[in-house]
NUPAKE-937975 format. One line per field, with one value per atom (N, C-alpha, C, CB): residue number from 1; residue in one letter; atom name; x, y, z. Coordinates in steps of 0.1 Angstrom, whole numbers, m for minus. Glycine has a CB too. Example, Ala and Ser with C-alpha at 12.3 -4.5 7.8 and 13.67 -1.06 7.14 Angstrom:
<atoms>
num = [1  1  1  1  2  2  2  2]
residuo = [A  A  A  A  S  S  S  S]
atomo = [N  CA  C  CB  N  CA  C  CB]
c1 = [132  123  132  113  128  137  129  141]
c2 = [m57  m45  m33  m45  m22  m11  0  m6]
c3 = [78  78  78  90  71  71  79  57]
</atoms>
This chain:
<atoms>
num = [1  1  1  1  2  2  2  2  3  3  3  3  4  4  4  4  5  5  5  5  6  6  6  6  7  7  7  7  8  8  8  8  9  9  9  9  10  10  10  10  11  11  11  11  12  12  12  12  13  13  13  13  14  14  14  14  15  15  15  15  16  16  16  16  17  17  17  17  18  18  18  18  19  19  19  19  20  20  20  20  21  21  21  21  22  22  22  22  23  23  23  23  24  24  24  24  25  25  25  25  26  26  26  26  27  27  27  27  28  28  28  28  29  29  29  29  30  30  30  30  31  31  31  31  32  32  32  32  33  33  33  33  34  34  34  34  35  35  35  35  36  36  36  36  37  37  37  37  38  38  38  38  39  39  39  39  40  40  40  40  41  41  41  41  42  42  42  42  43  43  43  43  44  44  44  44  45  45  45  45  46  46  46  46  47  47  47  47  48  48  48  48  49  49  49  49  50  50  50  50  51  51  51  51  52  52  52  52  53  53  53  53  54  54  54  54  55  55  55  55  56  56  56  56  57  57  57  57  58  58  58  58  59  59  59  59  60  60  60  60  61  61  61  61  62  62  62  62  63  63  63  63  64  64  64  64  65  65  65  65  66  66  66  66  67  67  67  67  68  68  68  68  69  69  69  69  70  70  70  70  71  71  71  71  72  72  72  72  73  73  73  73  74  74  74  74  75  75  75  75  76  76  76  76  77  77  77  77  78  78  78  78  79  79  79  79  80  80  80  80  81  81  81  81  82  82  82  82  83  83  83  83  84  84  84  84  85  85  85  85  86  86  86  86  87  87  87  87  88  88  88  88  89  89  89  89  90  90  90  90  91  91  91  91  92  92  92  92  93  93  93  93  94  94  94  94  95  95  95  95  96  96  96  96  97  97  97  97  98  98  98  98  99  99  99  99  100  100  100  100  101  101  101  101  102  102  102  102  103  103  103  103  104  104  104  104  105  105  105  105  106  106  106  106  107  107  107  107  108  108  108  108  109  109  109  109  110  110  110  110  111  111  111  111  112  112  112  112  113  113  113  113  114  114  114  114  115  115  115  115  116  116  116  116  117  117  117  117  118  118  118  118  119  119  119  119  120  120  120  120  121  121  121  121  122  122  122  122  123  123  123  123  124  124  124  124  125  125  125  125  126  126  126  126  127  127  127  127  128  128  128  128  129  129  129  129  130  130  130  130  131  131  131  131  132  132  132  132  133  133  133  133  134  134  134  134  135  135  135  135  136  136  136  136  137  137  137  137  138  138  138  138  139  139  139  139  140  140  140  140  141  141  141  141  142  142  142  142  143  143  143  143  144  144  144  144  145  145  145  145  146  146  146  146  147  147  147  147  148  148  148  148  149  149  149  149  150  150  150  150]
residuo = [X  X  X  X  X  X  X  X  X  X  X  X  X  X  X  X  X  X  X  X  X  X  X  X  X  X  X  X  X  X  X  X  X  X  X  X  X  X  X  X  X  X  X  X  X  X  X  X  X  X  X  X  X  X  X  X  X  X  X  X  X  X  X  X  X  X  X  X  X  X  X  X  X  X  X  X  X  X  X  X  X  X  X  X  X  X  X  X  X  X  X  X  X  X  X  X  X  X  X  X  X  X  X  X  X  X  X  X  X  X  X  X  X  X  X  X  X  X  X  X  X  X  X  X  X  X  X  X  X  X  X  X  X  X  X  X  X  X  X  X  X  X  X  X  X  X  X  X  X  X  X  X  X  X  X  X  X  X  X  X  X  X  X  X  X  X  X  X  X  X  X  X  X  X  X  X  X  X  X  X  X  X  X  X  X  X  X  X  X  X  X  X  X  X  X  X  X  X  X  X  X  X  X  X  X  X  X  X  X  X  X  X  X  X  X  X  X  X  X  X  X  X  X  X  X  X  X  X  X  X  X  X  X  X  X  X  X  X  X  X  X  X  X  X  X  X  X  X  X  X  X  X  X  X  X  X  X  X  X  X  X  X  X  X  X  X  X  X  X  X  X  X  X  X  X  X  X  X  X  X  X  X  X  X  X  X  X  X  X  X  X  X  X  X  X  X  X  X  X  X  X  X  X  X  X  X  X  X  X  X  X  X  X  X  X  X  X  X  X  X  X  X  X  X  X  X  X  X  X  X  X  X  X  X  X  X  X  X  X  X  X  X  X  X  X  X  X  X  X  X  X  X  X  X  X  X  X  X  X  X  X  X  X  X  X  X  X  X  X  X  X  X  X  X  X  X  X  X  X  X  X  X  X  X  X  X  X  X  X  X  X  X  X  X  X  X  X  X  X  X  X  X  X  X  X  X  X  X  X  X  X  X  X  X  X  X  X  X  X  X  X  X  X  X  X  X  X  X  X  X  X  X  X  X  X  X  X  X  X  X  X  X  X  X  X  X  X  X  X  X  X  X  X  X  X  X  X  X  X  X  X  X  X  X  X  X  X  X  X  X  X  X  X  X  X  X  X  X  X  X  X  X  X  X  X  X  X  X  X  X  X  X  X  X  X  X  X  X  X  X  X  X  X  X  X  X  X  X  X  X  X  X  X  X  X  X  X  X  X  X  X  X  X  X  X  X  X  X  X  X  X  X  X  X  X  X  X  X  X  X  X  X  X  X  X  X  X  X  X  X  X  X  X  X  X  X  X  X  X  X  X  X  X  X  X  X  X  X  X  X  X  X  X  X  X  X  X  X  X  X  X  X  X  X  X  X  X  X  X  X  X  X  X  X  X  X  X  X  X  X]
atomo = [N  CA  C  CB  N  CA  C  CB  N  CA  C  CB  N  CA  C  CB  N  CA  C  CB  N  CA  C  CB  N  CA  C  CB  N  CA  C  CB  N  CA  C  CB  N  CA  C  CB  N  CA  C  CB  N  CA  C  CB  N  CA  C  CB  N  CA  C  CB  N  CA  C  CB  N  CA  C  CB  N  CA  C  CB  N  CA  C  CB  N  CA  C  CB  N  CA  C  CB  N  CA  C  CB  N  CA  C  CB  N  CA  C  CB  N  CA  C  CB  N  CA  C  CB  N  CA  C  CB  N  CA  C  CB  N  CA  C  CB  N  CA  C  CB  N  CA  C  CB  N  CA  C  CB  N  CA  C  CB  N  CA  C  CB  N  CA  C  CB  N  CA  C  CB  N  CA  C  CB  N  CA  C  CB  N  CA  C  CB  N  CA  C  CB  N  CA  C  CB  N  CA  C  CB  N  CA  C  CB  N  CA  C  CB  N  CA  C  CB  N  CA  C  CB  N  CA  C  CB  N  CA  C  CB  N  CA  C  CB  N  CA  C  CB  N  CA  C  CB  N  CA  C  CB  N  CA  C  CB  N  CA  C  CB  N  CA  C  CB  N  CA  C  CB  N  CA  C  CB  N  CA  C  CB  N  CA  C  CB  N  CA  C  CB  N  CA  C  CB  N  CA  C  CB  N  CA  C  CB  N  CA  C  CB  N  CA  C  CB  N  CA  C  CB  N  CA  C  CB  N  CA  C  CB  N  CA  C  CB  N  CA  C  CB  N  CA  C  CB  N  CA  C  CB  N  CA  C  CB  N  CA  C  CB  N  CA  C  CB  N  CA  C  CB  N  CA  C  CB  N  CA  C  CB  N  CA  C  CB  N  CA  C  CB  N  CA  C  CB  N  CA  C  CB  N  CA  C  CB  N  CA  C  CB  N  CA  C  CB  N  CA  C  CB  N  CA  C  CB  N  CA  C  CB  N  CA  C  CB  N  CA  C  CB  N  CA  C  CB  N  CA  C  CB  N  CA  C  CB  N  CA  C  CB  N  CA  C  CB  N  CA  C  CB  N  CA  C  CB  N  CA  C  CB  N  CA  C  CB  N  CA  C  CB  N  CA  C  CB  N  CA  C  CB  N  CA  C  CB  N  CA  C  CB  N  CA  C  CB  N  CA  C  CB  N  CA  C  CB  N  CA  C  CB  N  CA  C  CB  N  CA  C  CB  N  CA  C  CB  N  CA  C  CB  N  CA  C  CB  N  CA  C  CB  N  CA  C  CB  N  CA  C  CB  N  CA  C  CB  N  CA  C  CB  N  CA  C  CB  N  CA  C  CB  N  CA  C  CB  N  CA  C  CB  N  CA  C  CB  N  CA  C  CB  N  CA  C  CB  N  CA  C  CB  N  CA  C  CB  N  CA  C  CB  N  CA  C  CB  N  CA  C  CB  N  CA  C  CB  N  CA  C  CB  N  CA  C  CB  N  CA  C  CB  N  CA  C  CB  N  CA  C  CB  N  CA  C  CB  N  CA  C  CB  N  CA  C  CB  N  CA  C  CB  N  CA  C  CB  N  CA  C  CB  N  CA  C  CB  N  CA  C  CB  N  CA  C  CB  N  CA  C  CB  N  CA  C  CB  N  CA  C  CB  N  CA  C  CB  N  CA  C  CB  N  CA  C  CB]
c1 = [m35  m29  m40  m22  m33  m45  m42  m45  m52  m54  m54  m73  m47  m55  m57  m45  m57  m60  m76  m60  m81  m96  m103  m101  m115  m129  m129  m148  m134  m134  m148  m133  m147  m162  m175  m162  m189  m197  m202  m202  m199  m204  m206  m212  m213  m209  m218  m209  m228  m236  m232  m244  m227  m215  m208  m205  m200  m196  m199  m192  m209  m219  m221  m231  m228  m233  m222  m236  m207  m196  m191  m187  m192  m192  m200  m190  m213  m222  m223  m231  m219  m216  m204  m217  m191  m179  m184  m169  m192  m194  m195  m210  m193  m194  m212  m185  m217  m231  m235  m235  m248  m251  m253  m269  m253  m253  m268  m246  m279  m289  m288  m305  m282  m281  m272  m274  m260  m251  m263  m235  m270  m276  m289  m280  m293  m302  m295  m313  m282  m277  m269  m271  m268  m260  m279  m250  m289  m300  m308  m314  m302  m300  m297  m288  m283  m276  m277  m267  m286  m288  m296  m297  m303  m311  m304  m322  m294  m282  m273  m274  m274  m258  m266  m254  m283  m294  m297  m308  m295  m298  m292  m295  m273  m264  m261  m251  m264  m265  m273  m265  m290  m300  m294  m307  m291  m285  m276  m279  m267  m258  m267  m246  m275  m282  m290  m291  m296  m304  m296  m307  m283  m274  m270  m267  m265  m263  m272  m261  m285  m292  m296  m304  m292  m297  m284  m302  m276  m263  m265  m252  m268  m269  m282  m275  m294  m303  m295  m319  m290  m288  m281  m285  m268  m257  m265  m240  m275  m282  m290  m292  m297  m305  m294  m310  m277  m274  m267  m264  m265  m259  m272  m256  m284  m290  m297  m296  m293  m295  m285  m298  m269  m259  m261  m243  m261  m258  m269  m250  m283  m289  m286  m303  m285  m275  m262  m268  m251  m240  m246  m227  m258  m257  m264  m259  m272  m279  m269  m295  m259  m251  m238  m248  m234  m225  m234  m220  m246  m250  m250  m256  m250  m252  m237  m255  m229  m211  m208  m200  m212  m209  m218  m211  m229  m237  m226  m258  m223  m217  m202  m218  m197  m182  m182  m175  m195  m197  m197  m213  m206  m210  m204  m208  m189  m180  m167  m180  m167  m158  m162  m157  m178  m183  m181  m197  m183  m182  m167  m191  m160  m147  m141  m142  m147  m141  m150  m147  m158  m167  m159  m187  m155  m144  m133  m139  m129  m117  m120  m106  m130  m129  m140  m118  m142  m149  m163  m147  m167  m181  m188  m185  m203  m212  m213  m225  m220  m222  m212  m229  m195  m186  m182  m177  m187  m183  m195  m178  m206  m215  m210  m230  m206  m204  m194  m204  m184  m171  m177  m156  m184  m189  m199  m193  m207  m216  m210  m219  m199  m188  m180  m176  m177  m168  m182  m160  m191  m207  m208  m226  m210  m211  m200  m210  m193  m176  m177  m161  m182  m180  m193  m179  m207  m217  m216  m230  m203  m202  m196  m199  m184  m175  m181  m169  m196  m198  m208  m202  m217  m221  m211  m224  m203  m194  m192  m179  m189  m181  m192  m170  m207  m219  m218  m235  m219  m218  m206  m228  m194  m184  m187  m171  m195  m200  m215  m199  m218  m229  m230  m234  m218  m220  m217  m211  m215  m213  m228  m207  m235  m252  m255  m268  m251  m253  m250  m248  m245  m246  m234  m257  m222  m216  m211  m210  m208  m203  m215  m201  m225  m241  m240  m261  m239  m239  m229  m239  m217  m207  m211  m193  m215  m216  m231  m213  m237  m249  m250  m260  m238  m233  m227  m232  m208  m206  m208  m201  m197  m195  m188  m187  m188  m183  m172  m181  m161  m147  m149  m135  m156  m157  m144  m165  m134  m119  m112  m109  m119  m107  m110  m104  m97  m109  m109  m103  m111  m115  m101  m122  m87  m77  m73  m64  m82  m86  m73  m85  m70  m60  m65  m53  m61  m66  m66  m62  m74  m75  m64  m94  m60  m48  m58  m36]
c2 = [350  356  358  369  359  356  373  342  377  393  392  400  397  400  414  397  421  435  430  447  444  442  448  443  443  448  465  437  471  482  485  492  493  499  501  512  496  495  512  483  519  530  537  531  547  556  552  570  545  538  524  536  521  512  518  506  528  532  535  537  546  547  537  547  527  516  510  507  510  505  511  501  528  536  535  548  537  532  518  533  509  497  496  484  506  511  520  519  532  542  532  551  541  535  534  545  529  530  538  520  546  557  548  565  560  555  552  566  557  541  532  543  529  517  508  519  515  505  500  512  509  508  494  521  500  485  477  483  473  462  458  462  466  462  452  481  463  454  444  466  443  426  414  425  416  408  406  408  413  409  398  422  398  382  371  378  371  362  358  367  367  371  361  391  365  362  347  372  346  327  323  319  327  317  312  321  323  323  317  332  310  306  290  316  289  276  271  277  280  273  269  282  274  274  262  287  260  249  235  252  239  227  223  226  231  230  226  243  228  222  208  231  206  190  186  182  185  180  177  191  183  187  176  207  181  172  157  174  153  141  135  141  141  135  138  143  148  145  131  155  128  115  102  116  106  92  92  87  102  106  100  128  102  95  82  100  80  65  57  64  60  50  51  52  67  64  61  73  56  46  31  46  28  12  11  9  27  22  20  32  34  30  18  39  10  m2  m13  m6  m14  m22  m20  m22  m6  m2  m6  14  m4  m9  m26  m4  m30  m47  m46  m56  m41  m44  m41  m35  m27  m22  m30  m7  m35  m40  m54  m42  m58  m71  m72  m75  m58  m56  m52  m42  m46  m37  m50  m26  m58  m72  m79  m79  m82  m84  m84  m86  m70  m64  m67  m50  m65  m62  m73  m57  m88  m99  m105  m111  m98  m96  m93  m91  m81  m72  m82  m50  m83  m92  m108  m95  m112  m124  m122  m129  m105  m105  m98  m98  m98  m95  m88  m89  m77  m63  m65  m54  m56  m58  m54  m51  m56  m59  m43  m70  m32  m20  m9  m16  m16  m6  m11  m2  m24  m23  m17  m39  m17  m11  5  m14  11  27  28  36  21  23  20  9  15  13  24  4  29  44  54  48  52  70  66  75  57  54  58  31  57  57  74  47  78  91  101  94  99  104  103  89  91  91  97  76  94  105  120  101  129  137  149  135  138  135  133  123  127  127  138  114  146  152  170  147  168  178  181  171  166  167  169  151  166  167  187  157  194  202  213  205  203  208  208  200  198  195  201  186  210  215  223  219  233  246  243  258  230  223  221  208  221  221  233  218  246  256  263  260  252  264  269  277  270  282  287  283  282  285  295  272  290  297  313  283  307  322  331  323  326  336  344  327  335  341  352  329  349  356  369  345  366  381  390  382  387  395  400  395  408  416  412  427  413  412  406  421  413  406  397  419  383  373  368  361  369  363  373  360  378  382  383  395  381  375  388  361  386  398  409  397  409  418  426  409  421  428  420  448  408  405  395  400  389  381  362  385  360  346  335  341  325  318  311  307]
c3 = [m245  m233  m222  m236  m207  m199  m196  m186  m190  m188  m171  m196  m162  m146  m146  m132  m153  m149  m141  m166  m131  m129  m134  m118  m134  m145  m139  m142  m153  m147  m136  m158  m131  m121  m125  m115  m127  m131  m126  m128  m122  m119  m107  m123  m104  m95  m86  m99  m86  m81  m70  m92  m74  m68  m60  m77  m62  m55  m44  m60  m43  m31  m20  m36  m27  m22  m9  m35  m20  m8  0  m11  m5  9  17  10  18  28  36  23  30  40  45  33  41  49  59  41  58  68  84  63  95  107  110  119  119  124  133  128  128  137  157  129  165  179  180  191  174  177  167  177  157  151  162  136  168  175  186  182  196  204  203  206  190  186  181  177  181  180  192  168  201  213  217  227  221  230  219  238  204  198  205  188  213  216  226  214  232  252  258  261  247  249  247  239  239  238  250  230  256  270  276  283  280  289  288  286  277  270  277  255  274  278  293  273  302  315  319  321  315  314  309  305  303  296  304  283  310  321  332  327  336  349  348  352  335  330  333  314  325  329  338  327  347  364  372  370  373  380  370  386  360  359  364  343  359  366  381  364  387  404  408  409  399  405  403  398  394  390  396  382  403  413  427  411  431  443  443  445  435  432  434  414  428  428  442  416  448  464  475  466  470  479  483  481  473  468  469  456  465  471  484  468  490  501  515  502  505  515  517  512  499  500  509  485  512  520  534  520  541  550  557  554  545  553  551  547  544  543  553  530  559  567  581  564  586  592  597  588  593  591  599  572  591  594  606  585  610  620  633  619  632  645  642  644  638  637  641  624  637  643  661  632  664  680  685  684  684  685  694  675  680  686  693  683  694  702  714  699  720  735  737  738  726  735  738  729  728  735  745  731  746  764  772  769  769  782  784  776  774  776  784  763  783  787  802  776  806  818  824  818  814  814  816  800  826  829  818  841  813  804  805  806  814  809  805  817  810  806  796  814  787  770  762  762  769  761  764  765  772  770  765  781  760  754  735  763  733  724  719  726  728  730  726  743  732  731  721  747  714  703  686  706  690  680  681  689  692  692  684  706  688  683  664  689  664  650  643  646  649  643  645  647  653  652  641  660  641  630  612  635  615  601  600  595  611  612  602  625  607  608  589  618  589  571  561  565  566  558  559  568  572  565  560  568  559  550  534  553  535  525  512  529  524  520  511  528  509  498  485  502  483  470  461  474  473  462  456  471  458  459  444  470  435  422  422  422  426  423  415  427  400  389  386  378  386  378  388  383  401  407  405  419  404  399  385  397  376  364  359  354  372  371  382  374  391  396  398  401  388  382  371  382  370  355  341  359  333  322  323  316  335  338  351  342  342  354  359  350  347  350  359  334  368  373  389  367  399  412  419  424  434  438  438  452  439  442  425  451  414  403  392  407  391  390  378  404  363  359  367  348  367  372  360  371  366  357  348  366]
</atoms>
């Protein structure tokens, strides 16, 4: 026959033992184990930051680099398309310096324009995940009207 009863207790010594690893921890035991784990919090924020700027440097690198290949290649297109527009208006009638200024003010317009969206575009280098998480509090999920974030 098979027995389940459990072994009896090896003694009073035992006993002890498992009340003391039941008891709660004194408040500097918790305390040195709360500033245990602060180097940890400190890593992970560290590790994001680590990651974020390679990430960043890396799509900066490939951002300036396509976009010297587009602009020498958008270049070529565009003197070739102005080109032919001016010798157009000039076929059709238009005196030589009023298709060059219609061409001028159509160049301007547009380097204003890209002027503009470069720096719409600017606060995107800026880290923001890493700064968020390195400038609040504990309750990062929640935005500013104290609300959890979805």
């Amino acid at each position: 026959m098979h027995d389940d009863a459990p072994a009896p207790s090896a003694g009073k010594e035992q006993d002890d033992a498992a009340a003391r690893d039941a008891a709660p921890e004194s408040f500097p035991g918790a305390v040195a184990g709360l500033l245990g784990e602060l180097p940890g919090l400190f890593t992970d924020r560290v590790h994001l930051l680590a990651l974020e700027l390679r990430r960043a440097s890396g799509a900066l690198g490939q951002m300036v680099a396509l976009g010297l290949l587009a602009a020498i290649l958008f270049a070529t297109a565009w003197l070739t398309l102005w080109g032919g527009l001016v010798a157009g208006m000039i076929t059709l009638g238009l005196f030589w310096p009023w298709a060059v200024l219609v061409v001028l003010a159509v160049n301007l317009a547009a380097a204003a324009w890209a002027l503009q969206r470069v720096k719409a575009l600017a606060p995107f280098l800026a880290l923001p995940a890493t700064l968020r998480r390195l400038t609040t509090s504990h309750r990062a999920d929640e935005d500013d009207d104290g609300q959890a974030a979805p």
